[in-house]
C-alpha positions in Angstrom: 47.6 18.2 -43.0 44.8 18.6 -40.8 42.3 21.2 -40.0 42.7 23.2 -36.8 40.2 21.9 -34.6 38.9 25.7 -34.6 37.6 24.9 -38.1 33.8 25.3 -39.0 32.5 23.3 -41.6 30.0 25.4 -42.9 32.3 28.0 -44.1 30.2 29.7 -46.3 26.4 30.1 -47.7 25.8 30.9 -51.1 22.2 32.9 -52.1 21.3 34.6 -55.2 18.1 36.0 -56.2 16.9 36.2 -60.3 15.3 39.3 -60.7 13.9 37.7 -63.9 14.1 34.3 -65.3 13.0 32.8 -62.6 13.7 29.3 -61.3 16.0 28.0 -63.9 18.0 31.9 -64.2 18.9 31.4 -60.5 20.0 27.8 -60.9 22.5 29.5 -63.5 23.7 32.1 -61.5 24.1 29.7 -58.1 26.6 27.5 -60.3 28.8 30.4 -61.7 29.0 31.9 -58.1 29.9 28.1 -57.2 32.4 28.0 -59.8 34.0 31.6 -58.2 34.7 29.5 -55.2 38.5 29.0 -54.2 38.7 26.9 -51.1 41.9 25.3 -50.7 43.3 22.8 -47.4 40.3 20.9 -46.9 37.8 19.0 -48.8 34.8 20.6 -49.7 31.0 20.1 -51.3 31.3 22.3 -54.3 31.4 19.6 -57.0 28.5 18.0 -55.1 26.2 21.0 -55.3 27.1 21.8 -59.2 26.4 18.4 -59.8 23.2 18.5 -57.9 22.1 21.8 -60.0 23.1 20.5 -63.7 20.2 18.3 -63.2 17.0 19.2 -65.8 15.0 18.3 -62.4 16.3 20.8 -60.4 15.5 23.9 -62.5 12.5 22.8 -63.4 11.5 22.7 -60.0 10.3 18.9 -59.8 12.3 17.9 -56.6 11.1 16.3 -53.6 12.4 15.3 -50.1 13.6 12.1 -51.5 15.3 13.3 -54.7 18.9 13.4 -53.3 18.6 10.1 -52.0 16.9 8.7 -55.5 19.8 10.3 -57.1 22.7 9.3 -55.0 24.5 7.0 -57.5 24.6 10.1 -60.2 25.1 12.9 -58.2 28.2 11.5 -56.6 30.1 9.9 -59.9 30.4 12.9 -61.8 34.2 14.1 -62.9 35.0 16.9 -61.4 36.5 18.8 -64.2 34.5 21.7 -64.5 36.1 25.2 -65.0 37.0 27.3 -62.1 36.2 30.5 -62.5 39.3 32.3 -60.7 43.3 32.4 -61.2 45.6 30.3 -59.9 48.2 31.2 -57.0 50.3 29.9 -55.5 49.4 30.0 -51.4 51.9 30.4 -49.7 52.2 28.6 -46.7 51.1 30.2 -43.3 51.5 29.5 -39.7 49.9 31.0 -36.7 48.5 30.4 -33.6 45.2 28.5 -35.2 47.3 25.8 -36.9 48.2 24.1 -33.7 51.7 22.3 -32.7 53.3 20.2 -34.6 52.5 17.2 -33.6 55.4 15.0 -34.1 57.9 16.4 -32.1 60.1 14.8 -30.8 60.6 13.6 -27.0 63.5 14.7 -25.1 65.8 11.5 -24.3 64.9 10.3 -21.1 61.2 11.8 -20.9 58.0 11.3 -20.8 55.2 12.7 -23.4 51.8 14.2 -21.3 49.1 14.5 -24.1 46.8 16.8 -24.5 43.3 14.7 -23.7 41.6 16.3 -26.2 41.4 19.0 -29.2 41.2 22.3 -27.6 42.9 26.2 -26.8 45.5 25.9 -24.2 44.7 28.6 -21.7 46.9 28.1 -19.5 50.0 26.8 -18.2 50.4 25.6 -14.4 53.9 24.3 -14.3 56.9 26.2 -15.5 60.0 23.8 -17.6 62.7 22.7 -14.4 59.7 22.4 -12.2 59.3 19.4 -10.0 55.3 17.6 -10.2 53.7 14.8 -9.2 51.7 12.1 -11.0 48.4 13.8 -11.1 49.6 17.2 -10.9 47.6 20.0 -13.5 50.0 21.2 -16.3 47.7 22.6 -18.3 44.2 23.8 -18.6 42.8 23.1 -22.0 39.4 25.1 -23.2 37.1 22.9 -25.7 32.8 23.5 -25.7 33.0 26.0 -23.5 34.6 24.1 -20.7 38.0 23.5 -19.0 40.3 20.4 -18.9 42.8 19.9 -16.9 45.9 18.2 -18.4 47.5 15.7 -15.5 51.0 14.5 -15.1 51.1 11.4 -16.5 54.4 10.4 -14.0 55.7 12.0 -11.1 59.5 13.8 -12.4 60.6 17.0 -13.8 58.8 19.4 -16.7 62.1 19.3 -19.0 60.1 20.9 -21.8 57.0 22.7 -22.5 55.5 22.2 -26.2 52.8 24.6 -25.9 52.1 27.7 -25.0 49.0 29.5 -24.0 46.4 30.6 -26.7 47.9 27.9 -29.0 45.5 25.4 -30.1 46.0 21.7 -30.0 44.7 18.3 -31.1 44.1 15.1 -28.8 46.7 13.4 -28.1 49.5 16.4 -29.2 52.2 16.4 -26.9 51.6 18.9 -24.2 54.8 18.7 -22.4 57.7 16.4 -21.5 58.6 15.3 -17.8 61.8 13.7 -16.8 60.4 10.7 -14.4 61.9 11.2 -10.9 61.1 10.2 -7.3 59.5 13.1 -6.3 59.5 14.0 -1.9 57.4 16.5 -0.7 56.8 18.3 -4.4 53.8 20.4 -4.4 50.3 18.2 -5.3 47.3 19.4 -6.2 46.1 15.7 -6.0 42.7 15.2 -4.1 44.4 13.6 -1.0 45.6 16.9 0.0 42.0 18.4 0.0 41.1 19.6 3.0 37.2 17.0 3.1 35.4 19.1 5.4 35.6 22.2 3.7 31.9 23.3 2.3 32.5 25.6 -1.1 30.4 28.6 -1.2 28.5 26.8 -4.1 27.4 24.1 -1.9 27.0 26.1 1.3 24.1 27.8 -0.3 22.0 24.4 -1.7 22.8 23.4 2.3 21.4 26.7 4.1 18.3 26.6 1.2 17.5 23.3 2.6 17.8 23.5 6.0 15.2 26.5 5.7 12.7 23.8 4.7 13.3 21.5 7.4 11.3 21.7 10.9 14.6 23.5 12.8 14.5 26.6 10.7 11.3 27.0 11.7 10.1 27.2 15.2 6.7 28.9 14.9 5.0 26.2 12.3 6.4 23.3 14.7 4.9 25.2 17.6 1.5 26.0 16.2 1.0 22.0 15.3 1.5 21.3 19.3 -1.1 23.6 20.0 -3.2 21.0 17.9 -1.6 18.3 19.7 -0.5 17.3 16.4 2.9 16.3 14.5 4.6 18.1 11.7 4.5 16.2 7.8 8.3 16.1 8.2 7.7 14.2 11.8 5.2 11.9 10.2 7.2 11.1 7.5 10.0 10.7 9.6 8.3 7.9 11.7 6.8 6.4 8.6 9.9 5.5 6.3 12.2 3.6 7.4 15.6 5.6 8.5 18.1 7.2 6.1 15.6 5.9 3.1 14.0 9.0 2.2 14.7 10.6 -1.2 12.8 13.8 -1.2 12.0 15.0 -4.5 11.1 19.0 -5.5 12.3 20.4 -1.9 13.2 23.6 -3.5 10.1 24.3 -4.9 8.5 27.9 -3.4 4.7 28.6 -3.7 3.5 30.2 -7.4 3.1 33.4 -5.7 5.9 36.1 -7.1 3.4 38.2 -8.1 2.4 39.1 -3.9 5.3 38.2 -2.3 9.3 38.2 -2.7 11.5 35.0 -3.8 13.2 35.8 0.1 9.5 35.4 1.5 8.5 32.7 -0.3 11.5 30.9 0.5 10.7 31.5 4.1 7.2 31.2 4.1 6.2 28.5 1.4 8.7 25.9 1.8 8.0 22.7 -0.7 5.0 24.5 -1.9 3.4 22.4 1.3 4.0 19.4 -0.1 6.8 17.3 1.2 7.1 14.6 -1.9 9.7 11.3 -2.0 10.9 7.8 -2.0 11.6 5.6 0.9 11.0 2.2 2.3 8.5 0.7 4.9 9.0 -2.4 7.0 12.5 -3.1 5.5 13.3 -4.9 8.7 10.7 -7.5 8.0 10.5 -7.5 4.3 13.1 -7.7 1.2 14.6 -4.0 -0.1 12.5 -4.7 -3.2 8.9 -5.6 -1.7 10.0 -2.3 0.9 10.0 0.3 -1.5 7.1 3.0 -1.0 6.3 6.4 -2.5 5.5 9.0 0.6 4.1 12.3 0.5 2.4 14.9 2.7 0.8 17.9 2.6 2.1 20.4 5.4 -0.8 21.9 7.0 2.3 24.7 8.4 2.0 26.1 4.8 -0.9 27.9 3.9 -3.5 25.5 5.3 -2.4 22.4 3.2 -3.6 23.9 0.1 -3.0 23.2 -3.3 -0.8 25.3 -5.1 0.3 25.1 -9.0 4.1 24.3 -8.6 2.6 21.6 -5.7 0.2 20.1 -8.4 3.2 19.6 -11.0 4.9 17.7 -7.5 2.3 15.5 -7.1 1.7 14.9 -11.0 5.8 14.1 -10.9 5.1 11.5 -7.9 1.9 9.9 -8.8 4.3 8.9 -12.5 6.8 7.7 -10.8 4.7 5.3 -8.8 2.7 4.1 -11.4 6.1 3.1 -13.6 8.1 1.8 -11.0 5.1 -0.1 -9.2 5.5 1.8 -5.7 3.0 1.3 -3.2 1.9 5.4 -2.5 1.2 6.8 1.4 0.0 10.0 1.2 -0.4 12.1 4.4 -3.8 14.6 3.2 -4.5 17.1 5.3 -5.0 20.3 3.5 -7.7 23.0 2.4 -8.2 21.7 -1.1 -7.7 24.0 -4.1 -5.3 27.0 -3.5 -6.5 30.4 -3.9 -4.5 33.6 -4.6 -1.5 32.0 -6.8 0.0 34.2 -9.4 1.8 31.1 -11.5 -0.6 28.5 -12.1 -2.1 26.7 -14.9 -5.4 25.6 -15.2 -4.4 22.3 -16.7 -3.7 20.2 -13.6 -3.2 16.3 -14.4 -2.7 15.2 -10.7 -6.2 14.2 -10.4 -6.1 12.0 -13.6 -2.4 10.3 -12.4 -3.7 10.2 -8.8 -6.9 8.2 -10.0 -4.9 5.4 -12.7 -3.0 4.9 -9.7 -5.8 2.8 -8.5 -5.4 -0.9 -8.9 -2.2 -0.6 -9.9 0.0 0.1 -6.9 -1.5 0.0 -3.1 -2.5 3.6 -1.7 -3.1 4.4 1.2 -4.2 8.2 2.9 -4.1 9.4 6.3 -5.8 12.2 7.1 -5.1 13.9 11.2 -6.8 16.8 10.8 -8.5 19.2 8.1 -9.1 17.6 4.7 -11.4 19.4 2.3 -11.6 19.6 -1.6 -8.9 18.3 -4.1 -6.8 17.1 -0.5 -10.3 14.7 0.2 -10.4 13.7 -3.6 -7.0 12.4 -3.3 -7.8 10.2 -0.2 -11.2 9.2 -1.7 -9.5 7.7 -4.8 -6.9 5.8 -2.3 -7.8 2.1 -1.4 -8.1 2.8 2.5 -8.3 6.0 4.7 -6.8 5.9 7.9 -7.8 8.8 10.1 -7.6 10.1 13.8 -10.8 11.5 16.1 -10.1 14.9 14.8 -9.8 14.4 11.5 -12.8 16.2 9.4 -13.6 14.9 5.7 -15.6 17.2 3.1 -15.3 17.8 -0.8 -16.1 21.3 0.4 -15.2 23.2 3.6 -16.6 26.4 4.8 -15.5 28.5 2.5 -16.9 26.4 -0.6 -20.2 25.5 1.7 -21.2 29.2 2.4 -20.7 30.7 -1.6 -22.7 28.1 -2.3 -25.6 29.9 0.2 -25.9 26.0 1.4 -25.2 27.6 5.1 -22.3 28.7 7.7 -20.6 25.8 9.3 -17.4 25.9 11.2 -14.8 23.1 9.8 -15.5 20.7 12.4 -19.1 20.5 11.4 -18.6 19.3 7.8 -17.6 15.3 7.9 -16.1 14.9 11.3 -15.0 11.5 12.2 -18.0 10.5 14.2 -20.1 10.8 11.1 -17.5 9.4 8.1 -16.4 6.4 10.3 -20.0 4.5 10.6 -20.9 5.8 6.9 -18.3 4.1 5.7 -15.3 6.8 4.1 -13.3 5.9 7.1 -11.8 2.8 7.1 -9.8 2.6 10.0 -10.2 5.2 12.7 -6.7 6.0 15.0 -6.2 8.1 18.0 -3.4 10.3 16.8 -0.9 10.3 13.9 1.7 7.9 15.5 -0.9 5.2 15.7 -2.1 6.0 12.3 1.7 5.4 10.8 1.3 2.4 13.2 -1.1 1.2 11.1 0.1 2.4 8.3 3.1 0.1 8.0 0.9 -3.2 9.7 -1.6 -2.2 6.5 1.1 -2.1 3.7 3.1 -5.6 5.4 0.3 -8.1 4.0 1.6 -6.5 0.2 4.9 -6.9 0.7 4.9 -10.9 1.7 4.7 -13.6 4.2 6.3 -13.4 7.3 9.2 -16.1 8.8 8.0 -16.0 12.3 4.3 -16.7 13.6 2.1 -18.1 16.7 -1.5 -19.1 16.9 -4.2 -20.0 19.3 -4.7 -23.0 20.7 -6.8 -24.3 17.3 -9.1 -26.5 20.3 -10.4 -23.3 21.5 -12.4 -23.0 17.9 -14.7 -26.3 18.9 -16.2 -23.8 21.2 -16.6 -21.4 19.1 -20.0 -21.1 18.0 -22.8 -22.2 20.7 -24.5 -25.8 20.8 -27.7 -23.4 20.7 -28.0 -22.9 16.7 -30.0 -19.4 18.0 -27.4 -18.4 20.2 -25.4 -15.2 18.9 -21.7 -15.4 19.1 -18.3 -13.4 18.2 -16.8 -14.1 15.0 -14.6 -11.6 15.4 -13.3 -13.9 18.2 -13.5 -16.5 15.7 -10.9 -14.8 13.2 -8.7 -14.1 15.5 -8.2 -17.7 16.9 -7.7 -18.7 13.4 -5.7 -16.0 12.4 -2.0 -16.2 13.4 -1.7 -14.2 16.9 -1.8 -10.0 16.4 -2.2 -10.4 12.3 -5.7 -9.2 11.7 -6.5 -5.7 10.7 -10.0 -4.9 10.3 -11.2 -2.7 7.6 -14.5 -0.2 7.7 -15.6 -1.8 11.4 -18.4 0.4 11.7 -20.1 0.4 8.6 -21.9 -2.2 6.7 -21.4 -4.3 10.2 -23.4 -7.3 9.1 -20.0 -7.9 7.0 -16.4 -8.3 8.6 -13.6 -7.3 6.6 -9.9 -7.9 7.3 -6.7 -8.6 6.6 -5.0 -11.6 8.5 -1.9 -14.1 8.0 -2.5 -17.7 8.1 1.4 -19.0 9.3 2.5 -15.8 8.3 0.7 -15.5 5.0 -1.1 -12.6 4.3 -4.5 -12.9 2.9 -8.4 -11.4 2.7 -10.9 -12.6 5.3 -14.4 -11.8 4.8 -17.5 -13.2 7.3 -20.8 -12.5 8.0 -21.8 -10.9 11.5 -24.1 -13.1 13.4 -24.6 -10.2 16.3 -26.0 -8.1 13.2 -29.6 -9.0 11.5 -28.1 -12.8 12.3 -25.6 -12.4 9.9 -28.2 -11.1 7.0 -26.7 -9.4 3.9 -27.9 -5.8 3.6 -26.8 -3.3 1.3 -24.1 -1.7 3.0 -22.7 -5.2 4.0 -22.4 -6.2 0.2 -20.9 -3.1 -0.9 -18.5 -3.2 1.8 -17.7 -6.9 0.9 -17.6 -6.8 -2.7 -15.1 -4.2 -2.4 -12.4 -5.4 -0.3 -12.8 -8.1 -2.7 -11.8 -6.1 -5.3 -8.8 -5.1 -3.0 -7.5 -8.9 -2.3 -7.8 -9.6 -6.0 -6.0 -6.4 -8.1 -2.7 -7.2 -5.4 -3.3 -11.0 -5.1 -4.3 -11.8 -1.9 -6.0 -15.2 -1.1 -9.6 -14.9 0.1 -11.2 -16.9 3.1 -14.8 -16.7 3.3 -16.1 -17.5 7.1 -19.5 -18.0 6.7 -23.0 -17.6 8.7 -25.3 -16.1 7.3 -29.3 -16.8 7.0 -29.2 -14.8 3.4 -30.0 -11.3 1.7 -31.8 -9.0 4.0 -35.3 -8.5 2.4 -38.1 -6.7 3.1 -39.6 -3.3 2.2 -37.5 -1.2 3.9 -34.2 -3.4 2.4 -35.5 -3.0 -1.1 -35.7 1.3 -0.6 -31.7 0.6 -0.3 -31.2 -0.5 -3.9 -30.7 -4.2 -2.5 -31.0 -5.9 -5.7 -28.3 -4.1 -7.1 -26.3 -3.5 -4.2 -25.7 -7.3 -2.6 -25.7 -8.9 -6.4 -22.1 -7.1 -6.7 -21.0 -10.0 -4.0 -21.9 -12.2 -7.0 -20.3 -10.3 -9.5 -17.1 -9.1 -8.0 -16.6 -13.4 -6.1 -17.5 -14.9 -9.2 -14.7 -13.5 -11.4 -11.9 -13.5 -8.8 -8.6 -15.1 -10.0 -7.4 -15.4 -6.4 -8.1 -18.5 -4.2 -11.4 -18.4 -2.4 -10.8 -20.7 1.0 -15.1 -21.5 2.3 -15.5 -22.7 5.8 -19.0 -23.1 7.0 -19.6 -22.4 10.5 -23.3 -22.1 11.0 -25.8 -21.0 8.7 -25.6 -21.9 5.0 -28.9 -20.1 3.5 -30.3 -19.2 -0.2 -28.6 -15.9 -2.1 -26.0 -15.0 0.7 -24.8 -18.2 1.0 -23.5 -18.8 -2.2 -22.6 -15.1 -2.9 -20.4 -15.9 0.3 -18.3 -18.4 -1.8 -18.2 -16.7 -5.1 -21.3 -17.6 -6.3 -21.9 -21.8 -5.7 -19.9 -23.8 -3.6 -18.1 -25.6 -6.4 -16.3 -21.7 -6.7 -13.9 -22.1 -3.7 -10.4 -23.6 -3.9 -12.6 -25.9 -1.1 -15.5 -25.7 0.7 -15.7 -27.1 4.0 -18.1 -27.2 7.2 -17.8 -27.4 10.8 -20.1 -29.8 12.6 -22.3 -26.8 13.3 -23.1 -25.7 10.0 -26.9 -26.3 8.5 -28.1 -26.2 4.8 -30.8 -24.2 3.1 -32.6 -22.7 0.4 -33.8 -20.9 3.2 -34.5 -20.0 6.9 -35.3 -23.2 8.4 -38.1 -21.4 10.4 -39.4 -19.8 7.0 -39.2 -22.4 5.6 -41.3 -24.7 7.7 -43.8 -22.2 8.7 -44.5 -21.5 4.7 -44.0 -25.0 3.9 -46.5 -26.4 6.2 -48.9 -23.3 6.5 -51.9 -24.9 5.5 -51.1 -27.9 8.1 -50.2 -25.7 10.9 -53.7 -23.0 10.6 -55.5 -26.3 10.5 -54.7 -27.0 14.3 -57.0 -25.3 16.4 -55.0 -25.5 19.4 -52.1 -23.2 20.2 -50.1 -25.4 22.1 -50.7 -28.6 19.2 -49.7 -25.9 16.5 -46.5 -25.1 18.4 -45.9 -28.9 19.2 -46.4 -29.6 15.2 -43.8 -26.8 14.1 -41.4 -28.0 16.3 -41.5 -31.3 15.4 -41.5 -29.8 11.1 -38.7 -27.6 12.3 -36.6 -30.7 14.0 -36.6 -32.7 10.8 -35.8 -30.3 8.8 -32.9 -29.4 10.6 -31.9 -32.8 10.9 -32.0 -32.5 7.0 -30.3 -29.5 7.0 -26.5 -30.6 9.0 -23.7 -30.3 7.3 -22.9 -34.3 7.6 -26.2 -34.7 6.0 -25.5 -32.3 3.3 -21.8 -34.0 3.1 -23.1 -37.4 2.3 -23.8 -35.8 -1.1 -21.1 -34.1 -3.2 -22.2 -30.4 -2.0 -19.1 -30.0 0.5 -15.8 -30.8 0.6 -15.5 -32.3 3.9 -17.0 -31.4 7.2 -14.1 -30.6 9.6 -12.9 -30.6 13.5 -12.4 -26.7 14.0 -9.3 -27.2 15.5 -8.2 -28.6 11.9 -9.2 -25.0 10.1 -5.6 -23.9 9.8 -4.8 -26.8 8.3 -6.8 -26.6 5.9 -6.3 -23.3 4.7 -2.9 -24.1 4.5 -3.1 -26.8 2.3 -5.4 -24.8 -0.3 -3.0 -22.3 -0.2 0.1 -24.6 -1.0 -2.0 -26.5 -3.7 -2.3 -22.7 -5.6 0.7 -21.8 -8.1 2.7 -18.7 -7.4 0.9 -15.8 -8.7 2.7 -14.6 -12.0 4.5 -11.8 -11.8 2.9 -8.6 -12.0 2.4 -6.8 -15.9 1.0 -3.4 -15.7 -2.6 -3.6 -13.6 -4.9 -7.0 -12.8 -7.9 -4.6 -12.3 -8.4 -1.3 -14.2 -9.2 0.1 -11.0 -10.9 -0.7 -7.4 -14.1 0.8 -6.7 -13.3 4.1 -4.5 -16.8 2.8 -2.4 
């Protein structure tokens, strides 16, 4: 026999106190009441359990966690003959309802047996015995957990007997019913082809109409107060970012913590997201593989309570900084907002979205975008990204007004705290955009040199680049020009243009390669490393190496910047992080000379020597140095030179010093001895980064970070 599927097995609990006798009285009393026991159709524990309390261990109350399992052998190969305290009867057999069908009966000739799919109270019955069904049909619903199975017609035929009835319970695979096979014309079926597809069910109608309040048509007002700004909604920017039909947006029901001032009706209205839209998506998935696509998008919605950062918005971003840190997703994050939300009612003070935002760094590339206000926790989280793209009206601060003025530092209005005009030349701004559309413009050209090369490409006439830099070695020149006839055409994106300018930094493709370029400014200080330049440098160096992007180094440069004035700026700190950031790169550094080759900066140029560089080449241009030529002449020969009285024979004697040495100091010169590679036709440049590139070995693949993080300056 078996037990009805309604069956518990812990039919009974057994506790008993000892008034006196303590431990070992109890024992005693636990086994009679054990022994009073009469259990009879299934198997049960009571033998186990005397056994277990006969042992001199147990009443004396030295047991442990591991005392069954010590014991195992002994406690189950005991005879179970003890005395059972109770008389014997006879039970007499019962039926009922609990004890289920019988579950051999047998089939009707002819028919078919529908099983019940699992152990279970049949609750009801859907087809009646004579009644015509299809294959698929419901016979019976069957009740098991708490939830409802449907029993389906095996064939299609007639229900020539029913062989349960409702309330009855039965066990899987208990005959349910029999049906007579039959074709079966225009029968009644339930089957899904006959449901009507564009029916929405009430269920469902309401997760539709509680998202279509978050989107942009359910509300006119926000939409129209961002085109008084001349500005876009997050919805619309995210919209133009991602790809189409690849957003995923996580946590859109989510209403602001605030049920403590406002209804859940309001809220819903009024607080949609919690003003942060938060997903999954793709960028450039027309250019790239789906896998090298993949981004993770957010954006604060400046529509909703300024942007700010409310509690249930925190736990959004902590949810979407982890799952772009496990799954490796490059992260855009739109920023505009006030900062730190005031007035919630349900918030926590531990907030870990600062902490996931930051370990982002290094790992996965992020970028921020900021087209309008952007103060407090909204500018931390686009100071920790790697770049900041931001339009003219876009203001900066880690405090705005508010913050500033109960501080007593002043009254400012928000377009006096870090407007563009100031945090593009010092540096926060990387790459300053008219509006929003150019900025996602950007966006996606920034995140293509992550996701791969590209198939199709065109250059520049490579003979225009013999041009390049004047016959006049004091002549000042574009090398801006000069990356872009070297780059492939349209592939170079500049980074932080107006600050540090005695360094260029930008991202280029070499036959449609992404990689780093880095190269001194001759129209700034001659090309002189200050400060500012180094920082700037040794960062984006940082950049090229945590998400393995070759490097090439165009230099021209007469050295570090000295001088009292440099020294008040921290130089000696500042430019030797060009040395310590080049020299332990594990990417490719590709060195063409063009012009000046000088002391410090030259070699902190290349990584720290010119040995460093997958090659280090020069064009016919280039000249040698441990320093200035001029410098070096006029200290060199000081004593010669004050020792002609005559102006014009001084002048004639320098120039004749200043000749040699820079007949000394030409790049064949320098090439006659193993200090260069080769010196090079200009037009050949391409080539030559090419083949250092294809002499590298794939990078291998990816395990967790390359560098802990990337310096957020």
């Amino acid at each position: 026999d078996r037990a009805s599927p309604r069956y518990d097995s812990l039919m009974a609990k057994v506790v008993v106190h000892a008034a006196a006798g303590g431990l070992p009285e109890a024992v005693a009393k636990t086994r009679r009441a054990l022994s009073e026991f009469r259990i009879a159709g299934v198997s049960a524990n009571i033998d186990f359990l005397q056994t277990l309390l006969e042992q001199p261990d147990v009443a004396a109350g030295e047991i442990h966690t591991r005392f069954i399992d010590e014991h195992m052998a002994e406690l189950t190969g005991a005879p179970s003959d003890r005395r059972r305290l109770y008389f014997e009867e006879a039970a007499a057999e019962t039926s009922g309802g609990d004890r289920g069908v019988a579950l051999g009966q047998p089939a009707p000739p002819g028919t078919q047996a529908l099983p019940a799919p699992l152990q279970g109270t049949v609750i009801a019955l859907e087809a009646a015995e004579g009644e015509t069904v299809r294959a698929g049909q419901t016979i019976a619903v069957i009740e098991a957990m708490k939830m409802e199975h449907a029993a389906l017609a095996p064939v299609s035929g007639v229900v020539r007997r029913l062989a349960a009835t409702a309330g009855e319970v039965v066990l899987e695979g208990q005959p349910i019913a029999f049906i007579e096979p039959a074709e079966v014309e225009g029968a009644e079926s339930r089957g899904e082809e006959d449901y009507d597809l564009a029916h929405i069910r009430p269920d469902l109608a309401e997760v539709l109409e509680r998202r279509y309040v978050t989107l942009d048509a359910a509300r006119p007002d926000a939409v129209a107060r961002r085109r008084k700004t001349n500005q876009r909604t997050a919805r619309e920017n995210l919209d133009d970012l991602l790809d189409p039909g690849s957003f995923t947006e996580y946590g859109a029901f989510v209403i602001g913590g605030r049920k403590g001032r406002a209804s859940p009706e309001e809220l819903i209205r009024t607080t949609p997201a919690d003003g942060i839209i938060t997903g999954l998506g793709a960028v450039n998935g027309r250019l790239f593989p789906e896998d090298k696509a993949r981004v993770a998008a957010m954006a604060y919605d400046y529509t909703v309570l300024a942007g700010t950062q409310g509690g249930f918005g925190h736990y959004k971003t902590d949810r979407f900084a982890e799952l772009a840190l496990k799954h490796s997703l490059p992260v855009v994050a739109f920023v505009e907002g006030g900062g730190g939300r005031p007035g919630d009612t349900e918030w926590s003070p531990i907030v870990r979205g600062f902490e996931y935002w930051a370990r982002l760094s290094g790992a996965v590339p992020m970028v921020a975008i900021n087209g309008g206000r952007c103060f407090a926790g909204n500018a931390a989280f686009a100071g920790c990204s790697d770049v900041i793209i931001a339009t003219k009206r876009s203001v900066l601060g880690m405090g705005g007004p508010a913050m500033i003025e109960g501080g007593g530092l002043g009254v400012f209005t928000p377009e006096e705290v870090g407007p563009a005009g100031t945090m593009e030349p010092n540096g926060v701004i990387d790459i300053l955009v008219e509006d929003e559309a150019e900025a996602v413009q950007v966006v996606k050209r920034y995140l293509s040199y992550f996701q791969g090369p590209l198939k199709t490409w065109a250059c520049a006439d490579q003979r225009l680049l013999r041009q390049a830099v004047p016959e006049n070695r004091l002549r000042a020149y574009d090398m801006r020009r000069v990356i872009a006839h070297v780059a492939d055409e349209d592939s170079v994106l500049e980074l932080r243009a107006r600050f540090g300018v005695g360094m260029i930094t930008a991202f280029a493709r070499i036959e449609g390669r992404p990689m780093g370029v880095i190269a001194n400014n001759p129209m700034h200080l001659g090309g002189a490393i200050d400060a500012d330049a180094a920082d700037k440098g040794a960062r984006f160096l940082q950049l090229c190496e945590a998400f393995d992007l070759p490097v090439l180094s165009l230099s021209d440069t007469p050295g570090m910047m000295v001088g009292p004035e440099s020294e008040k700026q921290a130089a000696v700190r500042h430019t030797s992080r060009l040395f310590v950031v080049g020299a332990n790169l594990t990417v490719p550094i590709l060195a063409v000379v063009l012009r000046k080759s000088y002391g410090l900066g030259a070699i902190a140029m290349l990584g720290g020597s010119y040995q460093a560089p997958v090659f280090s080449v020069a064009w016919p241009t280039a000249e040698f140095g441990a320093m200035g030529l001029e410098g070096s002449v006029r200290l060199g020969y000081r004593a010669e030179l004050e020792a002609i009285a005559d102006p014009a024979l001084r002048q004639a004697r320098y120039d004749e010093k200043l000749a040699q040495a820079y007949a000394g100091s030409k790049a064949l010169r320098h090439a006659m001895r193993p200090e260069l590679d080769d010196v090079i036709d200009p037009a050949d440049t391409r080539r030559w980064i090419m083949a250092g590139l294809k002499a590298q070995p794939p990078a291998p693949p990816r395990q967790g970070k390359k560098l802990r993080w990337i310096d957020a300056w």
